[in-house]
py3Dmol code that shows the C-alpha trace and the ligand (Angstrom):
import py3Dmol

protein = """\
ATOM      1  CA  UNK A   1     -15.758   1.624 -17.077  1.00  0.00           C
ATOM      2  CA  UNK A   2     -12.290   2.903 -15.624  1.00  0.00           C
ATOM      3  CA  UNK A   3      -9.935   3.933 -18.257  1.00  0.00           C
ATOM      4  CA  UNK A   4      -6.150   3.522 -18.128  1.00  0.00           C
ATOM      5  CA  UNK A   5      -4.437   6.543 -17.754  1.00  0.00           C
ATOM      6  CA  UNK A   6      -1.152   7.074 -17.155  1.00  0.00           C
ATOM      7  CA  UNK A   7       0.033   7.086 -13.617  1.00  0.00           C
ATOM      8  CA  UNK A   8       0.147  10.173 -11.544  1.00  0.00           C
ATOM      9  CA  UNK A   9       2.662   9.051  -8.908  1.00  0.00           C
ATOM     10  CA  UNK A  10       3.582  12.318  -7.133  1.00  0.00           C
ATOM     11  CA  UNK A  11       1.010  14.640  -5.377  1.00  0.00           C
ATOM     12  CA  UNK A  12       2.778  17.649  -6.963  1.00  0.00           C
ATOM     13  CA  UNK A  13      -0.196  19.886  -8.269  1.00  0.00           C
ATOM     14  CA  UNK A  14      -3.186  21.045  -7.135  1.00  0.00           C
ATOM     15  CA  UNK A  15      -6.261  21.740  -8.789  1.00  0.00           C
ATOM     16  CA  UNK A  16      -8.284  24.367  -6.903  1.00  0.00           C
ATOM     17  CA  UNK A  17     -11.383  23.567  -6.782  1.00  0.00           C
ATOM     18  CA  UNK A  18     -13.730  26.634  -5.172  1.00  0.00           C
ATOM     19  CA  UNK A  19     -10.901  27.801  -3.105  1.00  0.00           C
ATOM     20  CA  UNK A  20      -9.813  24.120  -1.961  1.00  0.00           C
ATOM     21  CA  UNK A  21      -6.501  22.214  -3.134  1.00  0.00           C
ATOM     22  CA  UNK A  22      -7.565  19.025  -4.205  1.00  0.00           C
ATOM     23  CA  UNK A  23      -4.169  17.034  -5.413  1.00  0.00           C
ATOM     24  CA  UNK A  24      -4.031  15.675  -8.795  1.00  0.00           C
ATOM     25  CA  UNK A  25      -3.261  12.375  -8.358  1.00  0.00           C
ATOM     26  CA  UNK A  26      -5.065   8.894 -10.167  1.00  0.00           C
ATOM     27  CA  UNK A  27      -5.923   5.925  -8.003  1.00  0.00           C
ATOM     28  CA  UNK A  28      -2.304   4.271  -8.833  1.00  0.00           C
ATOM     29  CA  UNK A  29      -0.495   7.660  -7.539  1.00  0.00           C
ATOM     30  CA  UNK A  30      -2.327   7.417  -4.678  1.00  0.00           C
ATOM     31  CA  UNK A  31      -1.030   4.073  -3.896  1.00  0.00           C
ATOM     32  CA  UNK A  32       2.287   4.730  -4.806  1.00  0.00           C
ATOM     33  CA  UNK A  33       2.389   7.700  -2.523  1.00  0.00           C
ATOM     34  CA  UNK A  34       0.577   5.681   0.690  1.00  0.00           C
ATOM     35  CA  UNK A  35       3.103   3.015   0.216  1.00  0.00           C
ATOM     36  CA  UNK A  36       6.393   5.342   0.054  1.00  0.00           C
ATOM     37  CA  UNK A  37       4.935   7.206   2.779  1.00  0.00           C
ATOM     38  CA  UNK A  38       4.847   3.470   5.070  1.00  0.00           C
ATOM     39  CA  UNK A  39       8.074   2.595   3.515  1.00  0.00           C
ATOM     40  CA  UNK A  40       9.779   5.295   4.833  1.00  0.00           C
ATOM     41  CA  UNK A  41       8.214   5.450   8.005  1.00  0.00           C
ATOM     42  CA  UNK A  42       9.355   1.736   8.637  1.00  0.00           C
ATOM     43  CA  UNK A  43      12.588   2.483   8.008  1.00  0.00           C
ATOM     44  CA  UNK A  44      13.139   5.470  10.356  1.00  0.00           C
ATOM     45  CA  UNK A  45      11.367   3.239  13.209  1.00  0.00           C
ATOM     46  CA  UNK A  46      13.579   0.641  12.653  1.00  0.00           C
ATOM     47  CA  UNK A  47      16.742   2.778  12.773  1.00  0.00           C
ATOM     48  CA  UNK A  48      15.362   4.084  15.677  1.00  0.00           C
ATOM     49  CA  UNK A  49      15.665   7.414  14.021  1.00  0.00           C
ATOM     50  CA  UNK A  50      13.246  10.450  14.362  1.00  0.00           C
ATOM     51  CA  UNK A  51       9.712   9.036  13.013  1.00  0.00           C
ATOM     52  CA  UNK A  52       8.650  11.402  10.002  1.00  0.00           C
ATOM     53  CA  UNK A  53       4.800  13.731  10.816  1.00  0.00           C
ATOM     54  CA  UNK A  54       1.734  11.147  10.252  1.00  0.00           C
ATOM     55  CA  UNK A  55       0.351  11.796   6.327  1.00  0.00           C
ATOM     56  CA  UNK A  56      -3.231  12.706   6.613  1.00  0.00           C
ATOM     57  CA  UNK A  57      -5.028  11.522   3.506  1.00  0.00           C
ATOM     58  CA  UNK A  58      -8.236  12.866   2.586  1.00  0.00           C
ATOM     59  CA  UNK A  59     -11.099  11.571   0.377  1.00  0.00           C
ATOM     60  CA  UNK A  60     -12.965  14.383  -0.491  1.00  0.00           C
ATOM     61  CA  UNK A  61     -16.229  14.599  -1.710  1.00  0.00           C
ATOM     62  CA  UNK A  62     -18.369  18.058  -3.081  1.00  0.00           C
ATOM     63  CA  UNK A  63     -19.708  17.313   1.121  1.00  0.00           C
ATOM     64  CA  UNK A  64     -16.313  18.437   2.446  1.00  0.00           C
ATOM     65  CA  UNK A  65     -15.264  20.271  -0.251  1.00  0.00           C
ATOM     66  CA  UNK A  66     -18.638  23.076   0.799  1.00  0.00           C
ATOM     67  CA  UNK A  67     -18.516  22.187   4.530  1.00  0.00           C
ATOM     68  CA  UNK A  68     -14.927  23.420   3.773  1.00  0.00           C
ATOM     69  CA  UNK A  69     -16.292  26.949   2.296  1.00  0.00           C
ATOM     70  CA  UNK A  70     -18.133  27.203   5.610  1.00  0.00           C
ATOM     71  CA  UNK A  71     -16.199  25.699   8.072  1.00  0.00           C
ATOM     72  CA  UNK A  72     -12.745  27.458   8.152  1.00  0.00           C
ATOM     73  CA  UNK A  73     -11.272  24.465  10.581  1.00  0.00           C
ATOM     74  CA  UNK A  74     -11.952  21.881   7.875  1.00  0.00           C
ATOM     75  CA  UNK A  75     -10.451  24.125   5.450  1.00  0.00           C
ATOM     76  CA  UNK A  76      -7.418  24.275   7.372  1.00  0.00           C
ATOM     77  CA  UNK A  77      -7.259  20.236   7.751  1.00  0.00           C
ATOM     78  CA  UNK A  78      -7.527  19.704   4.399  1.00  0.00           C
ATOM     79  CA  UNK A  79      -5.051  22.304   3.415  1.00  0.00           C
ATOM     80  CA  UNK A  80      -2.784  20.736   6.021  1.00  0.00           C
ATOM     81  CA  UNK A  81      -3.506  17.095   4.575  1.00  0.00           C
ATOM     82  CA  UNK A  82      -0.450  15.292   2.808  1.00  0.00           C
ATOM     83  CA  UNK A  83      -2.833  14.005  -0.053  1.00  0.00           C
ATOM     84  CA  UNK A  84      -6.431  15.283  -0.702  1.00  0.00           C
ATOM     85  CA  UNK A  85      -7.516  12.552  -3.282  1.00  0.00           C
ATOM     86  CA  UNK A  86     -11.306  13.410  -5.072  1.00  0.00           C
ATOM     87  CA  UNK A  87     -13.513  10.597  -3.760  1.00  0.00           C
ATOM     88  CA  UNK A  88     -16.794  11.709  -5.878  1.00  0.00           C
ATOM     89  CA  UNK A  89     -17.945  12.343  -9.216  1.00  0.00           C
ATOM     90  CA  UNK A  90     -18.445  15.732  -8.429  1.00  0.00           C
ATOM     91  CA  UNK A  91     -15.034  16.835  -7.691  1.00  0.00           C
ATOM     92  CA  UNK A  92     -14.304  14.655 -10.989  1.00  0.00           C
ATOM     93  CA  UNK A  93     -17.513  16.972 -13.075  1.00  0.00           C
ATOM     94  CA  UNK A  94     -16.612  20.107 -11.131  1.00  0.00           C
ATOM     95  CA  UNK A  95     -12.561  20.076 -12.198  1.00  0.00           C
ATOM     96  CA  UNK A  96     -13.683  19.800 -15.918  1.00  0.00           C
ATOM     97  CA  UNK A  97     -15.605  22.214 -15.767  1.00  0.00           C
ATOM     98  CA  UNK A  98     -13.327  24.782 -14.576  1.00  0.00           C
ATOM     99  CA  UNK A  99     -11.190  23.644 -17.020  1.00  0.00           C
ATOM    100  CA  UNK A 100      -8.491  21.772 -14.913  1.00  0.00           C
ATOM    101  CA  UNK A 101      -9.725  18.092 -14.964  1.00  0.00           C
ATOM    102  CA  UNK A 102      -8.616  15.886 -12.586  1.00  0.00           C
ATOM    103  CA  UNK A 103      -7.101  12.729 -13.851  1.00  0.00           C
ATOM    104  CA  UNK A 104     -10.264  10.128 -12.403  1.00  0.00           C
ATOM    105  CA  UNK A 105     -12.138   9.424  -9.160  1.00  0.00           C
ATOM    106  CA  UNK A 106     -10.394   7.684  -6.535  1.00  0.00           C
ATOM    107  CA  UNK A 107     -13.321   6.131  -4.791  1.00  0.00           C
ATOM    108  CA  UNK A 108     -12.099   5.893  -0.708  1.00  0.00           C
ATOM    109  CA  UNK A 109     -13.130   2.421   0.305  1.00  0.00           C
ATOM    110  CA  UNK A 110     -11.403   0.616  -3.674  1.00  0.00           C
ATOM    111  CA  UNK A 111      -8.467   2.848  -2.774  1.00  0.00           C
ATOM    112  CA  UNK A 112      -8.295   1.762   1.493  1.00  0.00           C
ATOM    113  CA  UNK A 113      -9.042  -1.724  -0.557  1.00  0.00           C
ATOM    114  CA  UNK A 114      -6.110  -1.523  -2.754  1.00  0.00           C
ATOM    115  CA  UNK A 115      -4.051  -1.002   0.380  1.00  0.00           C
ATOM    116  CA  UNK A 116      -5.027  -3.580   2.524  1.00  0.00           C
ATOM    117  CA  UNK A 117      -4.403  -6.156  -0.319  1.00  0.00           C
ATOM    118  CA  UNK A 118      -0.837  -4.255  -0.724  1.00  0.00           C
ATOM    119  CA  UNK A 119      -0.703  -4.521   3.185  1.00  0.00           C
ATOM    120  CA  UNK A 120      -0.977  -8.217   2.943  1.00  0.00           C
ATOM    121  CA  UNK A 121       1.844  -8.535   0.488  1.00  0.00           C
ATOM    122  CA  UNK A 122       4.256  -6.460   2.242  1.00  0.00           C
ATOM    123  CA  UNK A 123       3.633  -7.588   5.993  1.00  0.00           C
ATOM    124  CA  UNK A 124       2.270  -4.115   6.695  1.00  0.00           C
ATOM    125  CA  UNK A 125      -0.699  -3.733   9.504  1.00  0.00           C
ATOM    126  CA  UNK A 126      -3.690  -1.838   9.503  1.00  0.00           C
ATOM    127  CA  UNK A 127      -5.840  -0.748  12.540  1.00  0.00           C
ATOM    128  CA  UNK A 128      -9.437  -0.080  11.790  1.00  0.00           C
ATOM    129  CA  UNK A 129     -10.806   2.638  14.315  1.00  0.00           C
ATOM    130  CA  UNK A 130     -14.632   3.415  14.242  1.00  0.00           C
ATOM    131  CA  UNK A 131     -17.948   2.473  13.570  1.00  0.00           C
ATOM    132  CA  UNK A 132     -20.352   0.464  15.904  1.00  0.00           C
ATOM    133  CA  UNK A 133     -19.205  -1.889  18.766  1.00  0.00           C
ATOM    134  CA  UNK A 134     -17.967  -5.045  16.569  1.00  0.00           C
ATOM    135  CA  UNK A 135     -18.154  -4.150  13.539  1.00  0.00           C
ATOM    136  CA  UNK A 136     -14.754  -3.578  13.277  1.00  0.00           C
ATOM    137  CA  UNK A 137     -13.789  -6.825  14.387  1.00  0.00           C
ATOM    138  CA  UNK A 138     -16.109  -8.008  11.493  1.00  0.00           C
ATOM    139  CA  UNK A 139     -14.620  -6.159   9.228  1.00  0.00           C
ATOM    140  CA  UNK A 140     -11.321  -7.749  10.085  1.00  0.00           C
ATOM    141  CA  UNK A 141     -12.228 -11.535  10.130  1.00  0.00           C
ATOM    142  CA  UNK A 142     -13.573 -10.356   6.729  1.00  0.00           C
ATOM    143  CA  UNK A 143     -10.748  -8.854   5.128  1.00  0.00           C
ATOM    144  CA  UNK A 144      -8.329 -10.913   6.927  1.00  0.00           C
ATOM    145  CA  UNK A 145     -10.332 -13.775   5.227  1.00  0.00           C
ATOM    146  CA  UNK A 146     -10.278 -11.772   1.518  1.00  0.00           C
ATOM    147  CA  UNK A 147      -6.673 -10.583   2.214  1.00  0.00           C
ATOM    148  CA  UNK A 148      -4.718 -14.486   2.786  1.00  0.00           C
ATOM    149  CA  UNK A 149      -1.628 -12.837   4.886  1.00  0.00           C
ATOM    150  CA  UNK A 150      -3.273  -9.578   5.923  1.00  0.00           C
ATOM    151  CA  UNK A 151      -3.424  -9.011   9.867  1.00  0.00           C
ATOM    152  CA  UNK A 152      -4.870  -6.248  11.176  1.00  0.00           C
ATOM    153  CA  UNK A 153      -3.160  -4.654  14.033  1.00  0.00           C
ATOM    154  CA  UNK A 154      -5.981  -4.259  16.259  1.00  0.00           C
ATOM    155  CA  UNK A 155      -9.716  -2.558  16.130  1.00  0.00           C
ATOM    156  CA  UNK A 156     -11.444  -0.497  18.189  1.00  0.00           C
ATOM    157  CA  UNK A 157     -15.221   1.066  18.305  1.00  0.00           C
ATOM    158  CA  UNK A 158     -16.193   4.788  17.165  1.00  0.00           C
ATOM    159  CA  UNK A 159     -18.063   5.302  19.970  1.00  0.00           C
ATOM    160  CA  UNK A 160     -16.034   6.639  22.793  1.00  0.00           C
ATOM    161  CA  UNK A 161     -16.012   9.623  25.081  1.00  0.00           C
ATOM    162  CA  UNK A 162     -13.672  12.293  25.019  1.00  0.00           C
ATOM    163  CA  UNK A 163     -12.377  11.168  28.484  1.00  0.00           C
ATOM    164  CA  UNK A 164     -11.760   7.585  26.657  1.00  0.00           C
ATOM    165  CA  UNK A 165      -9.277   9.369  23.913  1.00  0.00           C
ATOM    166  CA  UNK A 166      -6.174   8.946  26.103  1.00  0.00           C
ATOM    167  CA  UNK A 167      -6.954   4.768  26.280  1.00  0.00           C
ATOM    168  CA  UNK A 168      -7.856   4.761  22.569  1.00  0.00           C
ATOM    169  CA  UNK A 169      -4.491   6.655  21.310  1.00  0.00           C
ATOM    170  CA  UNK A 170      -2.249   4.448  23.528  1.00  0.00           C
ATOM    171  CA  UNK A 171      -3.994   1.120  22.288  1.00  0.00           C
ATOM    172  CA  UNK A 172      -3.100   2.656  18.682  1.00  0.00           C
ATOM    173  CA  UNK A 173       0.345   3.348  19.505  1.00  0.00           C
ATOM    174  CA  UNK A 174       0.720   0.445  20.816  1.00  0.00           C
ATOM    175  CA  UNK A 175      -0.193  -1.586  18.003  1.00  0.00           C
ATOM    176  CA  UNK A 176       2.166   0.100  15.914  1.00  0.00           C
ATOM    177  CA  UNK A 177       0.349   0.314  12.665  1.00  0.00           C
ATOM    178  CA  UNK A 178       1.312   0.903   9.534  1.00  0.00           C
ATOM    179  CA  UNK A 179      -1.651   2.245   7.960  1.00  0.00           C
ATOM    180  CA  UNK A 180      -4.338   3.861  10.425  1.00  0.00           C
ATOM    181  CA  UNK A 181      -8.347   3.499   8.932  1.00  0.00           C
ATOM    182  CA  UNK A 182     -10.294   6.188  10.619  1.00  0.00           C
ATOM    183  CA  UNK A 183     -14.280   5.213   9.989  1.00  0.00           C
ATOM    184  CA  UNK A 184     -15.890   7.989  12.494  1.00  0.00           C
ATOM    185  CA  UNK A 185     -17.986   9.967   9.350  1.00  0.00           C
ATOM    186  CA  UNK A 186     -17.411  12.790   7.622  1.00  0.00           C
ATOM    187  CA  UNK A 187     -15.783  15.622   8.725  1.00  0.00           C
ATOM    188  CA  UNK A 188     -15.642  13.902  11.932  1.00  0.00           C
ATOM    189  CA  UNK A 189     -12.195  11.536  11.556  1.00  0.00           C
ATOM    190  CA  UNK A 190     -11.016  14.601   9.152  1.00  0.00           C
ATOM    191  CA  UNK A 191     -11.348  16.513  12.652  1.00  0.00           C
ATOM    192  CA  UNK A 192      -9.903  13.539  14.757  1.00  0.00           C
ATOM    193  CA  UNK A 193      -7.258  13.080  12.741  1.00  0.00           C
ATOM    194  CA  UNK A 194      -6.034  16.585  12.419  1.00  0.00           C
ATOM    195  CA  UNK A 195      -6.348  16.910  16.254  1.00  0.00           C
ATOM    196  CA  UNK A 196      -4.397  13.649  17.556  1.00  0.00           C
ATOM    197  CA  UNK A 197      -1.655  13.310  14.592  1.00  0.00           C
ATOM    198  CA  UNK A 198       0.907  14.157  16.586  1.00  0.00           C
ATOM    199  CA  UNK A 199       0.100  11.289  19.137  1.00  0.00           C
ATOM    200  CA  UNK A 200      -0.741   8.717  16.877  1.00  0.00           C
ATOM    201  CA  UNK A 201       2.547   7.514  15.431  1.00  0.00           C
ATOM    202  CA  UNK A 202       1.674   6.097  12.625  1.00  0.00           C
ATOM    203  CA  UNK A 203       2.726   6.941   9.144  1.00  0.00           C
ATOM    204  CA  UNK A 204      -0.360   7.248   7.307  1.00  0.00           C
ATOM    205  CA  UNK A 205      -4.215   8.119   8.705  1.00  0.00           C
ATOM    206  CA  UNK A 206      -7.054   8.059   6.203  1.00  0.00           C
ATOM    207  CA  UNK A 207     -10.845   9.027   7.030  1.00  0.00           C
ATOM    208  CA  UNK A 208     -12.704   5.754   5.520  1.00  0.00           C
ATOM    209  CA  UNK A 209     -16.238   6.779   6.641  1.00  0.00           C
ATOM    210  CA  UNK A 210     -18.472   3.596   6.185  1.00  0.00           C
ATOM    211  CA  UNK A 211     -16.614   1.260   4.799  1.00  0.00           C
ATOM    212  CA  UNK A 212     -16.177  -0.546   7.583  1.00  0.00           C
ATOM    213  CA  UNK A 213     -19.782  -1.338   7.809  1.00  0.00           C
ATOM    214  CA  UNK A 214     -19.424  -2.308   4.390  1.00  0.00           C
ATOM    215  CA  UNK A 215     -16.672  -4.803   4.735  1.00  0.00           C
ATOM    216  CA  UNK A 216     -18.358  -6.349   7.759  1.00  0.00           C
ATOM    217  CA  UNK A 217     -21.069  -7.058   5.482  1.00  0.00           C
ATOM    218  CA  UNK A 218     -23.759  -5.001   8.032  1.00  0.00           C
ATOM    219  CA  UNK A 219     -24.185  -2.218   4.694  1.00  0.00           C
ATOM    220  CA  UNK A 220     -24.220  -2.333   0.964  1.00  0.00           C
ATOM    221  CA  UNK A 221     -22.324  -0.714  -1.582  1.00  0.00           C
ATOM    222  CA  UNK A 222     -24.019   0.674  -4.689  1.00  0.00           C
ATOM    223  CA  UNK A 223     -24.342  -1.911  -7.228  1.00  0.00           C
ATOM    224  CA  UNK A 224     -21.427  -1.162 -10.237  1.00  0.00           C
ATOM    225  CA  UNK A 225     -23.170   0.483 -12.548  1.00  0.00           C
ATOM    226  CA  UNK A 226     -24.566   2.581 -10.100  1.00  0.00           C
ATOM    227  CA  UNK A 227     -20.886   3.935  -9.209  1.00  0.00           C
ATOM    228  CA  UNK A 228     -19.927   3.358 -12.808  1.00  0.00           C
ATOM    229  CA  UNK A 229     -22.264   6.466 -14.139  1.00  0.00           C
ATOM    230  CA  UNK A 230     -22.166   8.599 -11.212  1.00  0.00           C
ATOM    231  CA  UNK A 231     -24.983   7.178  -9.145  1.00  0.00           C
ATOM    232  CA  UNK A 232     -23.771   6.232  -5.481  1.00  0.00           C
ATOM    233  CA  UNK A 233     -25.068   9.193  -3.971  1.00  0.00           C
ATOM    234  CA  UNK A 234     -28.305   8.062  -5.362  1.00  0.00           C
ATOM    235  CA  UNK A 235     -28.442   4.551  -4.062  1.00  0.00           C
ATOM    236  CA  UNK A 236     -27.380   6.572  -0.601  1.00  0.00           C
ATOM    237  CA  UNK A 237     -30.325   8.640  -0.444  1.00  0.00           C
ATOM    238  CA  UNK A 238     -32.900   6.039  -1.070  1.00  0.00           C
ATOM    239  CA  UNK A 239     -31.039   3.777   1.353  1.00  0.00           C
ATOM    240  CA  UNK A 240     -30.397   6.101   4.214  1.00  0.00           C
ATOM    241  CA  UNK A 241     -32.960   8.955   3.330  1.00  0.00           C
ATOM    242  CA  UNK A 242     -31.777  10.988   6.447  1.00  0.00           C
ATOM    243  CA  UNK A 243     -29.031  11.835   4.274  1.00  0.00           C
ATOM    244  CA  UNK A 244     -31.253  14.286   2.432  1.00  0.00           C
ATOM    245  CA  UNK A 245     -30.019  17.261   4.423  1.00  0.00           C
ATOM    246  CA  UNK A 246     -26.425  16.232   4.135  1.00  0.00           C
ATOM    247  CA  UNK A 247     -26.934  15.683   0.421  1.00  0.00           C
ATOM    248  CA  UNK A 248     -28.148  19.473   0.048  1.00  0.00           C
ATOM    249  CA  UNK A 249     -24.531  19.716  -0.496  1.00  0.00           C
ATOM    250  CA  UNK A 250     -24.383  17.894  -3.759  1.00  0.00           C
ATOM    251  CA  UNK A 251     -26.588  20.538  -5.997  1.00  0.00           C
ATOM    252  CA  UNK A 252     -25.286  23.604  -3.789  1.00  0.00           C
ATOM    253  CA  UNK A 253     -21.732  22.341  -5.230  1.00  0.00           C
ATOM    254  CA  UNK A 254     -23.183  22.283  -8.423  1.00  0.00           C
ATOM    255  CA  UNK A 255     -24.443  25.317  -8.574  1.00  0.00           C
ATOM    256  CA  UNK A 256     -21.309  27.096  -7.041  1.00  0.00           C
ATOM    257  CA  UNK A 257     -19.226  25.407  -9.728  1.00  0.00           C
ATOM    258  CA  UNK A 258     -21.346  27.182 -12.377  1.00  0.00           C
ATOM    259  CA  UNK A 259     -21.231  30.305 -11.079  1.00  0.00           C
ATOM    260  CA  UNK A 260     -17.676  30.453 -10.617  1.00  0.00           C
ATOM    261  CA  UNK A 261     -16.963  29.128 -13.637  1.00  0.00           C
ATOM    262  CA  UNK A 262     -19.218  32.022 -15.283  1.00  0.00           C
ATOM    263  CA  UNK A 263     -17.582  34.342 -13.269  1.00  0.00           C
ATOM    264  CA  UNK A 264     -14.247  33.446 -14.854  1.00  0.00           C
ATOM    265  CA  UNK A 265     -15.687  33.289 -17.933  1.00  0.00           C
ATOM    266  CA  UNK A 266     -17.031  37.383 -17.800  1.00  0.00           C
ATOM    267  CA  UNK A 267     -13.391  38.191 -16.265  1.00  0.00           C
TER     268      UNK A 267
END
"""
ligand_1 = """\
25
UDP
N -19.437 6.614 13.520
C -18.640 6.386 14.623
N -18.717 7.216 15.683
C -19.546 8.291 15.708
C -20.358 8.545 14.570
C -20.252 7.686 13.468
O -17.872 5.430 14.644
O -19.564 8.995 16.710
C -19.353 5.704 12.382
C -20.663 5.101 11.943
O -20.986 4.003 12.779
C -20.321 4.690 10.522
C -19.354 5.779 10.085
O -18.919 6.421 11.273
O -19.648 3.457 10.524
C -19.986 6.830 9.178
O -20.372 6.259 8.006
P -20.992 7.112 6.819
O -21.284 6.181 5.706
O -22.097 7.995 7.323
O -19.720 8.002 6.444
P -19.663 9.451 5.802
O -20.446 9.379 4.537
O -20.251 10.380 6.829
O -18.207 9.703 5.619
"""
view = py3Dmol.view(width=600, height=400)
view.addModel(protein, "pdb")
view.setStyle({"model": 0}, {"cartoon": {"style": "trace"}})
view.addModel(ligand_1, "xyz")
view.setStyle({"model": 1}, {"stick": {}})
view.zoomTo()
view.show()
């Protein structure tokens, strides 16, 4: 059951979390600080005045958060990201146990979800970027549909070639979007992101992994009380059990929590 807590609005601390900022922030900060962030953008465009660096926001998940250990490119990225929000119990578990607890799990696809029914409110556009040929489209006669008002910029596939970048950044800027829904996988669209943010002109870019799937209806969330106690990653595994290797991550997290937080303990 989510708890009301008060609302974190500013991304102005950090809790580390084995070596990696993670910004302590609740689901309503988080919105707050997307929607400022497209606020302000808008403005400067329509001035005509300089247009302010894209926000990369990250959901992170224990996944990234070890990849990042390992992988000193994703460290940078998410060092260099405007908001890293903790999408996943574990970040959630992890923080209280090394005594700084973040404020609650900010679960990527409710949060993208919050945004696209603020989007529809405020006449701001989306443009969904990834997954399989179509299933973005799906995904926006569906949230179109959910949204009454929303419209989606424009859409485009996940699977292009690196030759195909140049046509897939100018359809983006193009479409001037307000709000740019990168669903390519983890670390993948953290990666893609990082690398074209500077040619993407957008305010705000934010690595969604599958929820398009999941909004075109073609995959299933975990059912509530699944998420409610901590269980997605469960209901992952037995759905998609070639996410076993991936999901070695989870208990190595857990592990390197403990120890750190027993090294602390004998310093
Ligand atoms: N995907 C893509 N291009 C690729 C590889 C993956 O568009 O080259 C899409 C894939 O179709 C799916 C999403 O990226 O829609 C990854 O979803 P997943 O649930 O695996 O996300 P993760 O948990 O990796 O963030």
């Amino acid at each position: 059951m989510r708890q009301t807590r008060p609302s974190v609005a500013t991304p102005a601390e950090k809790v580390d979390i084995l070596g990696i900022a993670v910004d302590y922030i609740d689901r309503n900060g988080a919105v707050q600080f997307i929607a400022r962030t497209i606020e302000r953008f808008r403005q400067a465009r329509a001035a005509g005045a300089p247009l302010p660096a894209l926000a990369h926001v990250v959901t992170a998940n224990s996944e990234i958060i070890m990849l990042a250990k390992e992988q000193p490119d994703v460290a940078q990225i998410l060092s260099q990201a405007a908001l890293v929000a903790a999408d996943g119990i574990g970040l959630v578990w992890g923080s209280r146990l090394l005594g700084r607890p973040l404020p609650e799990r900010i679960p990527g696809i409710e949060l993208m979800e919050e945004m696209l029914a603020r989007s529809a409110q405020e006449g701001w556009r989306p443009f969904f970027l990834g997954a399989a040929p179509g299933v973005a489209e799906e995904a926006k006669a569906v949230m179109e549909r959910r949204f009454p008002g929303l419209q989606v910029a424009g859409v485009h596939h996940g699977y292009f070639q690196e030759t195909e970048v140049p046509q897939v950044l100018q359809q983006i800027r193009q479409a001037q979007p307000d709000l740019l829904l990168v669903a390519l996988g983890a670390p993948r669209q953290e990666r893609w992101i990082a690398k074209y943010k500077e040619k993407l002109a957008a305010p705000v870019a934010v690595g969604v992994g599958g929820s398009l799937d999941i909004w075109s209806g073609r995959a299933q969330r975990a059912p509530q009380w699944m998420c409610d106690i901590g269980l997605e990653w469960l209901y992952r595994l037995l759905r998609q059990p070639s996410r076993a290797r991936r999901m070695l991550a989870l208990p190595r997290f857990a592990y390197a929590v403990w120890r750190e937080r027993w090294t602390r303990r004998k310093g």
